[in-house]
Biotite code that builds the C-alpha atoms (Angstrom):
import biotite.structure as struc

atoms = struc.array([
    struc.Atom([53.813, -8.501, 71.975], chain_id="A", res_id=1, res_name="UNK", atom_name="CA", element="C"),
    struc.Atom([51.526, -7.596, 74.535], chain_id="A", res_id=2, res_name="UNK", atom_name="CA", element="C"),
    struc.Atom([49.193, -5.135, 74.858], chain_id="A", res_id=3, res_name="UNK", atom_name="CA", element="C"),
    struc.Atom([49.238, -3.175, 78.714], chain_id="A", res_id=4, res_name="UNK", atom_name="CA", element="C"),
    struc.Atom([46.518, -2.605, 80.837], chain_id="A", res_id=5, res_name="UNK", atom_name="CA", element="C"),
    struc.Atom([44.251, 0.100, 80.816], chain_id="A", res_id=6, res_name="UNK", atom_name="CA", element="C"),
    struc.Atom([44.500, -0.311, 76.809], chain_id="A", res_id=7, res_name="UNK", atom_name="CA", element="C"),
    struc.Atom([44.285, -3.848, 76.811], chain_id="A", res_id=8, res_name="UNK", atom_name="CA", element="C"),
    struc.Atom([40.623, -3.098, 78.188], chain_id="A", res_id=9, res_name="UNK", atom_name="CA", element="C"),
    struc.Atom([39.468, -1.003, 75.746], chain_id="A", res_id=10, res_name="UNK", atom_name="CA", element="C"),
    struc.Atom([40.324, -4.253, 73.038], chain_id="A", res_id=11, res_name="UNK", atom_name="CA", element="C"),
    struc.Atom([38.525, -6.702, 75.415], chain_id="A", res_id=12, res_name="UNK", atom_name="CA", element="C"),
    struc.Atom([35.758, -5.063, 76.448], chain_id="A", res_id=13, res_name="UNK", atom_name="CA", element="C"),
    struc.Atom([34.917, -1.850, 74.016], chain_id="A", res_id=14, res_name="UNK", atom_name="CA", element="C"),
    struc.Atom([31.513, -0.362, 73.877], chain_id="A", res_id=15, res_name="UNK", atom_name="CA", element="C"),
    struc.Atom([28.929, 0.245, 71.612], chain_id="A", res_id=16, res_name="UNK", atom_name="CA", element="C"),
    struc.Atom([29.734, 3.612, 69.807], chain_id="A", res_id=17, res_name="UNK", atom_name="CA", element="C"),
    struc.Atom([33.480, 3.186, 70.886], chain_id="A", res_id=18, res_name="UNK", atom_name="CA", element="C"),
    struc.Atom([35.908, 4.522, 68.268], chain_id="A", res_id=19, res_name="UNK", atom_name="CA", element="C"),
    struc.Atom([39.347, 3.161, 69.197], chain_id="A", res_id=20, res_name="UNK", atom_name="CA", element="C"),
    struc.Atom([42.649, 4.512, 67.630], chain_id="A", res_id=21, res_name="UNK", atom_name="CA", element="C"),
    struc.Atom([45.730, 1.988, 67.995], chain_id="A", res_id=22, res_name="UNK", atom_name="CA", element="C"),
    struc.Atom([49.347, 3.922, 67.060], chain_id="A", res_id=23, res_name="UNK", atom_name="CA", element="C"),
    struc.Atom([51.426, 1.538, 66.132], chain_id="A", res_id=24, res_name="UNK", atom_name="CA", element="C"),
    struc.Atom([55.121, 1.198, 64.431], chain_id="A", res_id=25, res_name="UNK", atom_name="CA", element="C"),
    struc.Atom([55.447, -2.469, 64.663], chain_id="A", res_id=26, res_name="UNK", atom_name="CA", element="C"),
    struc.Atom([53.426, -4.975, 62.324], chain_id="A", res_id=27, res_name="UNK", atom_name="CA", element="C"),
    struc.Atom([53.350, -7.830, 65.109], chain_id="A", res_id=28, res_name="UNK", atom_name="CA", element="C"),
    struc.Atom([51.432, -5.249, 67.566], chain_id="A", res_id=29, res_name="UNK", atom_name="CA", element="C"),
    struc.Atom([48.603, -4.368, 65.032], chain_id="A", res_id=30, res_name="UNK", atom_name="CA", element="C"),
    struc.Atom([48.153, -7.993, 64.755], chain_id="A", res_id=31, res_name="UNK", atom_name="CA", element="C"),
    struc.Atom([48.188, -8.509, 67.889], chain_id="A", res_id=32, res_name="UNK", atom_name="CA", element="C"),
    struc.Atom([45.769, -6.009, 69.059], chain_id="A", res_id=33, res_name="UNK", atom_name="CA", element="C"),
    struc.Atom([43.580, -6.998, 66.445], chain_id="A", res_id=34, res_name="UNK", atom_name="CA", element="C"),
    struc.Atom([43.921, -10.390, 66.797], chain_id="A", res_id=35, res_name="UNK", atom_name="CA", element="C"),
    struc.Atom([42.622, -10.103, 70.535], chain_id="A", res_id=36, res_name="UNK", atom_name="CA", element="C"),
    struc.Atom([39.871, -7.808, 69.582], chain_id="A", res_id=37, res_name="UNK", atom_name="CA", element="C"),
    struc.Atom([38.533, -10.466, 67.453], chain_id="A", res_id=38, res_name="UNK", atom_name="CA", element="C"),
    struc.Atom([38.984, -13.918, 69.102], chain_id="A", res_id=39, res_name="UNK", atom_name="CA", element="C"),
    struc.Atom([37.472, -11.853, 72.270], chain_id="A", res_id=40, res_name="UNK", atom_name="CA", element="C"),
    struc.Atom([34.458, -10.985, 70.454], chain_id="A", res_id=41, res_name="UNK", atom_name="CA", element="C"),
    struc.Atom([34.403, -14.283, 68.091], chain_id="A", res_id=42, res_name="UNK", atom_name="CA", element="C"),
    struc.Atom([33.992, -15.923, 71.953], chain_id="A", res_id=43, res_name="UNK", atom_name="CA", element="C"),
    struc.Atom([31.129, -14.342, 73.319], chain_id="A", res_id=44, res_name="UNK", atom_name="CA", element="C"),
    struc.Atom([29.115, -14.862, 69.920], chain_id="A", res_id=45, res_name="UNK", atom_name="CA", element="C"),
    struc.Atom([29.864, -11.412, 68.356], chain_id="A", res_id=46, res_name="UNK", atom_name="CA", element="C"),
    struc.Atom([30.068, -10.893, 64.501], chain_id="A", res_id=47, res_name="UNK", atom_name="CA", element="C"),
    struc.Atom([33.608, -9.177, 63.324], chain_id="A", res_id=48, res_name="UNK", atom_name="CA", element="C"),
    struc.Atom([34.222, -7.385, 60.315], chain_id="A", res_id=49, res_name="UNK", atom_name="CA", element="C"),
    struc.Atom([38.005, -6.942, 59.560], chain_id="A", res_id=50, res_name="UNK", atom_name="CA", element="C"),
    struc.Atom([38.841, -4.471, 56.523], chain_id="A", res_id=51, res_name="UNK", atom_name="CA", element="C"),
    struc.Atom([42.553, -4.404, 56.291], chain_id="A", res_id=52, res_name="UNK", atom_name="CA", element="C"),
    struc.Atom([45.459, -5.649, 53.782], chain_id="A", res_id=53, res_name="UNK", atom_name="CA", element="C"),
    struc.Atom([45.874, -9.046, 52.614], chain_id="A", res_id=54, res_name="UNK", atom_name="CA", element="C"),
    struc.Atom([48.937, -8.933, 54.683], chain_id="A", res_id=55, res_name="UNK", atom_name="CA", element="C"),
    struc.Atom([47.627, -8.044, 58.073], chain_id="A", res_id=56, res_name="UNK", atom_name="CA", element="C"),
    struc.Atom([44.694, -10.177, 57.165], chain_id="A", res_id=57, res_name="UNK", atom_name="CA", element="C"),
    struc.Atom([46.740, -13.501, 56.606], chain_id="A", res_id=58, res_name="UNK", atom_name="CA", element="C"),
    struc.Atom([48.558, -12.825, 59.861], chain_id="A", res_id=59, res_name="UNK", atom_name="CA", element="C"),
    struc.Atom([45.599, -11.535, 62.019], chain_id="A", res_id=60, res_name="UNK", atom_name="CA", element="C"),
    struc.Atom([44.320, -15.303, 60.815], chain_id="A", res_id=61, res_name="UNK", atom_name="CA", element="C"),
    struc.Atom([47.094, -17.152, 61.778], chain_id="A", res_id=62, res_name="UNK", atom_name="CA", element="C"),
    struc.Atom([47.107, -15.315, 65.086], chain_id="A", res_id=63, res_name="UNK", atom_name="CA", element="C"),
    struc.Atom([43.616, -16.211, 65.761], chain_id="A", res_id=64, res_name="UNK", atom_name="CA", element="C"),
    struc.Atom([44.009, -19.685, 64.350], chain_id="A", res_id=65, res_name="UNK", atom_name="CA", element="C"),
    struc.Atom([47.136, -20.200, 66.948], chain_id="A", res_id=66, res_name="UNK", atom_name="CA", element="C"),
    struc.Atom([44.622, -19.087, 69.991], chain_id="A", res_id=67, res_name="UNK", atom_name="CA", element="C"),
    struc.Atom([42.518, -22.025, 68.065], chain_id="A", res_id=68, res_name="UNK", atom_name="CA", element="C"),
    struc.Atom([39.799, -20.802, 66.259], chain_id="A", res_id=69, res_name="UNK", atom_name="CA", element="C"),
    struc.Atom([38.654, -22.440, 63.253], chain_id="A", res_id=70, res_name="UNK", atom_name="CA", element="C"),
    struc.Atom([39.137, -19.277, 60.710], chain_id="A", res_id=71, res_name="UNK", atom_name="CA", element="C"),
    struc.Atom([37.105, -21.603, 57.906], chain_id="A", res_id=72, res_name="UNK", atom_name="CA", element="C"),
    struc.Atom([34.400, -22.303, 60.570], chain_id="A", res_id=73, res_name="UNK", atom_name="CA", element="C"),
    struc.Atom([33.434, -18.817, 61.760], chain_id="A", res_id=74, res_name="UNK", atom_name="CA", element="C"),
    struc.Atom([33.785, -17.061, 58.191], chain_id="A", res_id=75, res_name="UNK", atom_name="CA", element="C"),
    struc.Atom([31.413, -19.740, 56.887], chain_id="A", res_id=76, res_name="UNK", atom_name="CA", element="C"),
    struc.Atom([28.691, -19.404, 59.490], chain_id="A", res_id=77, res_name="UNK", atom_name="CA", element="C"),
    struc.Atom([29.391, -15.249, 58.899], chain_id="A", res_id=78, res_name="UNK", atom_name="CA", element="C"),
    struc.Atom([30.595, -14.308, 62.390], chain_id="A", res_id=79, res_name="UNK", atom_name="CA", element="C"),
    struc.Atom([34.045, -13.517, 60.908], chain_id="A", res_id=80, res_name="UNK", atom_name="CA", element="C"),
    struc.Atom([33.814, -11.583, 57.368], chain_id="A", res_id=81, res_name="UNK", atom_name="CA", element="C"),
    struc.Atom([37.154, -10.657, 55.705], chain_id="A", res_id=82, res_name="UNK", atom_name="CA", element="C"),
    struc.Atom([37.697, -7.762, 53.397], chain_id="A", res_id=83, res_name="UNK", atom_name="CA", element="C"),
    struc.Atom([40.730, -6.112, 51.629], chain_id="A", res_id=84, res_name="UNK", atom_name="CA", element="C"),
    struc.Atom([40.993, -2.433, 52.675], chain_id="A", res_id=85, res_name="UNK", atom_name="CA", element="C"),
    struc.Atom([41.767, -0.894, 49.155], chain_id="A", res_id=86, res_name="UNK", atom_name="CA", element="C"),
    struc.Atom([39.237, -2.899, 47.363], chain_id="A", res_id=87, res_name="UNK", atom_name="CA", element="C"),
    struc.Atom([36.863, -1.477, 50.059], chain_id="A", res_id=88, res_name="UNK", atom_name="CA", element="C"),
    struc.Atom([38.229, 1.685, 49.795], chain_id="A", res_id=89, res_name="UNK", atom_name="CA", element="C"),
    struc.Atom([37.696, 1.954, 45.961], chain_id="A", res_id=90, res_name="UNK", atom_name="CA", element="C"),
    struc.Atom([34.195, 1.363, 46.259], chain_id="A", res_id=91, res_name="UNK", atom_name="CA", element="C"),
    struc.Atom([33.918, 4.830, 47.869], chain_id="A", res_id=92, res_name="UNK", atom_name="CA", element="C"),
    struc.Atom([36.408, 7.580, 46.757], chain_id="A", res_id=93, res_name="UNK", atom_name="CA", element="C"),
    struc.Atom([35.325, 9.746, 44.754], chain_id="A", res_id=94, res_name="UNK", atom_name="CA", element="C"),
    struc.Atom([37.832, 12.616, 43.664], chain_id="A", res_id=95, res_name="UNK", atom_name="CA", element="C"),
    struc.Atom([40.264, 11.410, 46.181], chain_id="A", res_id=96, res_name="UNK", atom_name="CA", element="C"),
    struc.Atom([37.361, 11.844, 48.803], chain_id="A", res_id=97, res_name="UNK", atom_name="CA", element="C"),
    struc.Atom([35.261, 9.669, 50.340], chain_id="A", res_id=98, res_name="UNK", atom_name="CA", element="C"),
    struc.Atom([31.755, 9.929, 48.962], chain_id="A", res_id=99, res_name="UNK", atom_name="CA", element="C"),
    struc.Atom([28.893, 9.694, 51.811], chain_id="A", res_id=100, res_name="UNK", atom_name="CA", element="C"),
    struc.Atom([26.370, 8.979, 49.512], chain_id="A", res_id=101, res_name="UNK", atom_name="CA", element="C"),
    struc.Atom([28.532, 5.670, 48.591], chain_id="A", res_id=102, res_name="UNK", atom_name="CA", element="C"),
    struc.Atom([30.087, 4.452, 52.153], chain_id="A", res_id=103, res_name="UNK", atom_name="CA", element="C"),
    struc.Atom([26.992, 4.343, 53.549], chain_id="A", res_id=104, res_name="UNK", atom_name="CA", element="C"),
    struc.Atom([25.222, 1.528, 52.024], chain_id="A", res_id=105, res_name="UNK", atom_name="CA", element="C"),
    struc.Atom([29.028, -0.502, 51.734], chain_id="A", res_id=106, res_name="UNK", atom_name="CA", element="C"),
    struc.Atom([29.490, -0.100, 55.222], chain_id="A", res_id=107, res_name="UNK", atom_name="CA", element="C"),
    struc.Atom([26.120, -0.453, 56.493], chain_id="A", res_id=108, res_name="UNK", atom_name="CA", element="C"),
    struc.Atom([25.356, -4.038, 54.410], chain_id="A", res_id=109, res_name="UNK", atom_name="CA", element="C"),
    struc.Atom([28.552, -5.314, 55.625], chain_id="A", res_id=110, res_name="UNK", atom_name="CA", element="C"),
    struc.Atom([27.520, -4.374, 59.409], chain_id="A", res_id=111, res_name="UNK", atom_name="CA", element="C"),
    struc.Atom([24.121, -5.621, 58.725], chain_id="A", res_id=112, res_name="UNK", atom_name="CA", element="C"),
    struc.Atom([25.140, -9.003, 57.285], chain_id="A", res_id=113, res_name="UNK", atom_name="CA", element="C"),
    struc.Atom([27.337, -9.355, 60.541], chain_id="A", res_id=114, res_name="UNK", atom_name="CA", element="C"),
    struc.Atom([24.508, -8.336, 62.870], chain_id="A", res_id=115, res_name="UNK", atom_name="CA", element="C"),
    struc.Atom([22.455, -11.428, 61.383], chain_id="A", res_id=116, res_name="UNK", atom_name="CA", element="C"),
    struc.Atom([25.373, -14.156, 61.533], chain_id="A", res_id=117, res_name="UNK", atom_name="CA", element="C"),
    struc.Atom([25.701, -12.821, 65.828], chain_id="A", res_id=118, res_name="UNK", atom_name="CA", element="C"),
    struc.Atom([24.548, -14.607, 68.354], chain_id="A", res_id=119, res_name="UNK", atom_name="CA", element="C"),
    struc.Atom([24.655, -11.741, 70.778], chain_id="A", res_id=120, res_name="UNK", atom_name="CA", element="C"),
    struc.Atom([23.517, -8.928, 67.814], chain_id="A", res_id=121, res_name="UNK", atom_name="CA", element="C"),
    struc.Atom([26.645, -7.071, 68.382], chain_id="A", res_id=122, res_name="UNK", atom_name="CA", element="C"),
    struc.Atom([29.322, -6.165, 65.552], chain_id="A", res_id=123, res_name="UNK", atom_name="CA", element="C"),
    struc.Atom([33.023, -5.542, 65.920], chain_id="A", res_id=124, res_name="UNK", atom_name="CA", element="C"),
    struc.Atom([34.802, -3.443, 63.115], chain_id="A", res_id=125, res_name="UNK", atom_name="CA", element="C"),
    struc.Atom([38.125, -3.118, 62.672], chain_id="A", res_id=126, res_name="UNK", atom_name="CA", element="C"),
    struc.Atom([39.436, -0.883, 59.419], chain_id="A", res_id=127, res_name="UNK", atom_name="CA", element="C"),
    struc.Atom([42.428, 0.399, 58.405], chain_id="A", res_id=128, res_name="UNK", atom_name="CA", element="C"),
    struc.Atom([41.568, 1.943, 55.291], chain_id="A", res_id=129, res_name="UNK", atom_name="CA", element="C"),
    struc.Atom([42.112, 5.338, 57.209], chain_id="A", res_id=130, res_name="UNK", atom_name="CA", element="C"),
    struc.Atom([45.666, 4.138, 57.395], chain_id="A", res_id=131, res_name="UNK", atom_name="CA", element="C"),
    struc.Atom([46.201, 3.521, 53.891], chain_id="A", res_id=132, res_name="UNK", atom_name="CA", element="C"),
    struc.Atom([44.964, 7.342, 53.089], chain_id="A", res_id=133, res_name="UNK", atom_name="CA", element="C"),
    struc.Atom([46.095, 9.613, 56.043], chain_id="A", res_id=134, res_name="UNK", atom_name="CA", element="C"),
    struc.Atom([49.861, 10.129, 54.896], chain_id="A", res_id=135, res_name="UNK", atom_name="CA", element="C"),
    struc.Atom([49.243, 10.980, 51.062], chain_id="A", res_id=136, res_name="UNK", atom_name="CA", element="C"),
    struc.Atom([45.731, 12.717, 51.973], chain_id="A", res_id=137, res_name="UNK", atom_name="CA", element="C"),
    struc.Atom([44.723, 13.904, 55.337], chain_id="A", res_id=138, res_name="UNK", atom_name="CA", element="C"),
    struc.Atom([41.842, 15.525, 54.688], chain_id="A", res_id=139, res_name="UNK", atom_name="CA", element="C"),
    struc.Atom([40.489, 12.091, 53.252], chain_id="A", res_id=140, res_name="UNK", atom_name="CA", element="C"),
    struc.Atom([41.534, 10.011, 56.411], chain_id="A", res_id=141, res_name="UNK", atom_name="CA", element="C"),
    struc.Atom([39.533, 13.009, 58.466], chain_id="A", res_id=142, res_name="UNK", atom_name="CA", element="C"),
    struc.Atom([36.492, 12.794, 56.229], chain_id="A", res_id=143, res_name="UNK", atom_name="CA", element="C"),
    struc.Atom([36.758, 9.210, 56.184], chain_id="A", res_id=144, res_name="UNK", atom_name="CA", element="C"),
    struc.Atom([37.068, 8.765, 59.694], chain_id="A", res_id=145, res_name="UNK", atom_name="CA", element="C"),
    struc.Atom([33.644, 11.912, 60.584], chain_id="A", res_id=146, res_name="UNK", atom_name="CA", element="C"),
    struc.Atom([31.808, 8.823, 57.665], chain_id="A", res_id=147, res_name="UNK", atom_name="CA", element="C"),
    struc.Atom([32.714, 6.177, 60.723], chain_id="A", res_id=148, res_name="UNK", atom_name="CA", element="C"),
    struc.Atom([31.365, 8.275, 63.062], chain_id="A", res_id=149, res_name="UNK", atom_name="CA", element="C"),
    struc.Atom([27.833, 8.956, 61.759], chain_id="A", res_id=150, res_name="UNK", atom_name="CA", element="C"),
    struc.Atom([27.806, 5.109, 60.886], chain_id="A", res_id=151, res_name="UNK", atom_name="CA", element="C"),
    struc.Atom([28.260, 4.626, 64.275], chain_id="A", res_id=152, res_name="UNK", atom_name="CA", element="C"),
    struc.Atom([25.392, 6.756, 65.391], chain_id="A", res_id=153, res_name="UNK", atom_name="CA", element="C"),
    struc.Atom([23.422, 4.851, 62.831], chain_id="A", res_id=154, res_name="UNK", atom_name="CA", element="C"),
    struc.Atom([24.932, 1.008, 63.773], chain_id="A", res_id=155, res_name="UNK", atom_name="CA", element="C"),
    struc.Atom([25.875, 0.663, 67.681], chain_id="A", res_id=156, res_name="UNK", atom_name="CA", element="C"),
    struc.Atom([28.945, -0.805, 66.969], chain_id="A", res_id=157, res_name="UNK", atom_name="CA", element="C"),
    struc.Atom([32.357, -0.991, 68.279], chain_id="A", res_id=158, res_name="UNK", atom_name="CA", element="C"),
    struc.Atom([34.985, 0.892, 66.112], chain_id="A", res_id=159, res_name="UNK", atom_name="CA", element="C"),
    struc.Atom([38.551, -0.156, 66.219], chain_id="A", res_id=160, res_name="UNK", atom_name="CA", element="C"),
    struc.Atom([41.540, 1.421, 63.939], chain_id="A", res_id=161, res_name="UNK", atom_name="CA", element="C"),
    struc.Atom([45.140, 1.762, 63.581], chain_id="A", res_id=162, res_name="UNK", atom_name="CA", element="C"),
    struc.Atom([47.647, 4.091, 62.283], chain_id="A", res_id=163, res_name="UNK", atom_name="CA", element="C"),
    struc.Atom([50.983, 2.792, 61.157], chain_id="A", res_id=164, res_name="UNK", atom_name="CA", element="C"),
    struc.Atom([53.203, 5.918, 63.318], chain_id="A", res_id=165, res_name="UNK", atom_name="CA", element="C"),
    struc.Atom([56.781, 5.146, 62.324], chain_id="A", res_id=166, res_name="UNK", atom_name="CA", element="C"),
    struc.Atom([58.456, 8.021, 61.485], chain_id="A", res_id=167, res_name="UNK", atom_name="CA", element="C"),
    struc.Atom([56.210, 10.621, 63.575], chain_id="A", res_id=168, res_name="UNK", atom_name="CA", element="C"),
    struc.Atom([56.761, 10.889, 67.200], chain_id="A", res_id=169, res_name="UNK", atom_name="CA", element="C"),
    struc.Atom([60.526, 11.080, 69.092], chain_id="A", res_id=170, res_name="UNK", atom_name="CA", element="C"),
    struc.Atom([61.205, 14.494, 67.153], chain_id="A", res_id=171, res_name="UNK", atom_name="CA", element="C"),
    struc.Atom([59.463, 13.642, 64.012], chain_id="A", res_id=172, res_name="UNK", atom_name="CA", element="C"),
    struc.Atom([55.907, 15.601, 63.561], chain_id="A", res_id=173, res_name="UNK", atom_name="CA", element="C"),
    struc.Atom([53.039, 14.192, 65.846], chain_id="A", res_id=174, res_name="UNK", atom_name="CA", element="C"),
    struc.Atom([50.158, 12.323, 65.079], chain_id="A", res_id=175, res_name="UNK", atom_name="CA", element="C"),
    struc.Atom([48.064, 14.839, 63.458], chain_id="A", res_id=176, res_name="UNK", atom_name="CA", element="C"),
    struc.Atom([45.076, 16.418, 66.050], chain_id="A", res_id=177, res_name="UNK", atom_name="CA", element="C"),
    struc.Atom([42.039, 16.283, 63.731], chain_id="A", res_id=178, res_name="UNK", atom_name="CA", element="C"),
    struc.Atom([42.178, 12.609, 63.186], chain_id="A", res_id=179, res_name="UNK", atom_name="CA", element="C"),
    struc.Atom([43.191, 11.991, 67.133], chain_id="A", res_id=180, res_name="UNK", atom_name="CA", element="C"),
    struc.Atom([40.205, 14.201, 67.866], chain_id="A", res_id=181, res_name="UNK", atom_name="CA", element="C"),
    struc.Atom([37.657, 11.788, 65.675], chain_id="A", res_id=182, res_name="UNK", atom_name="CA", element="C"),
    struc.Atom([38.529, 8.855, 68.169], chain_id="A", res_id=183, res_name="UNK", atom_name="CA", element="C"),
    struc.Atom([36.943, 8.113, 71.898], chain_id="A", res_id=184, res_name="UNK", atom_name="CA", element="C"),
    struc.Atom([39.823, 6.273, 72.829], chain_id="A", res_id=185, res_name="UNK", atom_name="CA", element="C"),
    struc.Atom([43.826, 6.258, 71.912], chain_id="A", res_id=186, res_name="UNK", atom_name="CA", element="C"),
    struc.Atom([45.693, 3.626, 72.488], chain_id="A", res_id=187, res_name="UNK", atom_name="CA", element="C"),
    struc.Atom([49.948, 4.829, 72.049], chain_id="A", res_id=188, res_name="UNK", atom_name="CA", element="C"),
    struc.Atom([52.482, 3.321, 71.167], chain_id="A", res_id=189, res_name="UNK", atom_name="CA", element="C"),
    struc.Atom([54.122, 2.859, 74.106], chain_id="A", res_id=190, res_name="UNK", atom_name="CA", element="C"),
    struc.Atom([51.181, 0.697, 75.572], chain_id="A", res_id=191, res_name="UNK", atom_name="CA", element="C"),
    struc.Atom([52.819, -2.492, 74.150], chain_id="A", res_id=192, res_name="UNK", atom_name="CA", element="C"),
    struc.Atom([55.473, -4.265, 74.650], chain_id="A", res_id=193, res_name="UNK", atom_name="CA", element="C"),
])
């Protein structure tokens, strides 16, 4: 699986305040994509924070362990923290919604722990807990994702996300607008391959 240039770009080299959306409907290419985004920014001394399943976390690991980096290595000096989306997630819902009053300080110590174990200062994040919500309750994915966004005005980080797509598209209901309009960047399905 690769991912195609312009995307590709916006993996390699996102900026601060960036909030990339990946659609996806194959496992290998969330891995992928995350996998570059990571080993990209583990290289030039950037702290990542990856909040997905166990699943995509195991693989993500053995993907960045096959480009060979020492997992073990950069988790223990803190440039690579690891953390299971619904455990995250639970910290924070209140109600079935998000609670701002909660996220904040969750999010904001995890990015702040990261930002001390960087070399360069700067913080990846990739989450999917926005994928685990948006099918059984939109309007928590949206609220989650408008809680990204002011912790991005608040921590100049780069944003990264995916939604698992398979079943929408190709006849099938589309990706739905209000999430697609929380995101600076989109990266489609059809950019890999």
């Amino acid at each position: 699986m690769k991912i195609q240039p312009p995307w590709r770009d916006l993996l390699v080299e996102p900026l601060a305040r960036d909030h990339v959306v990946q659609l996806y409907q194959d496992e290998r290419v969330v891995v992928e994509a995350v996998a570059l985004f990571t080993a990209i920014a583990l290289g030039k001394g950037e702290a990542v924070v990856l909040v997905a399943t166990p699943a995509h976390l195991e693989a993500i690991e053995d993907r960045l362990e096959e480009k060979n980096l020492c997992v073990e290595d950069v988790k223990g000096w803190g440039q690579l923290t690891v953390k299971d989306a619904s455990e995250v997630l639970s910290g924070f819902m209140v109600n079935e919604m998000p609670d701002k009053v909660l996220f904040k300080p969750i999010i904001g110590s995890m990015i702040q722990s990261a930002a001390s174990a960087a070399r360069s200062g700067r913080v990846r994040v990739y989450g999917e807990m926005v994928n685990l919500l948006w099918r059984q309750n939109l309007a928590a994915a949206r609220r989650l994702e408008v809680l990204w966004n002011q912790v991005i005005q608040t921590h100049p980080i780069s944003l990264f996300c995916a939604y698992n797509v398979h079943g929408y598209g190709e006849g099938a209901r589309p990706f739905p607008a209000e999430l697609r309009a929380e995101h600076s960047h989109l990266i489609p399905v059809e950019a890999c391959a």
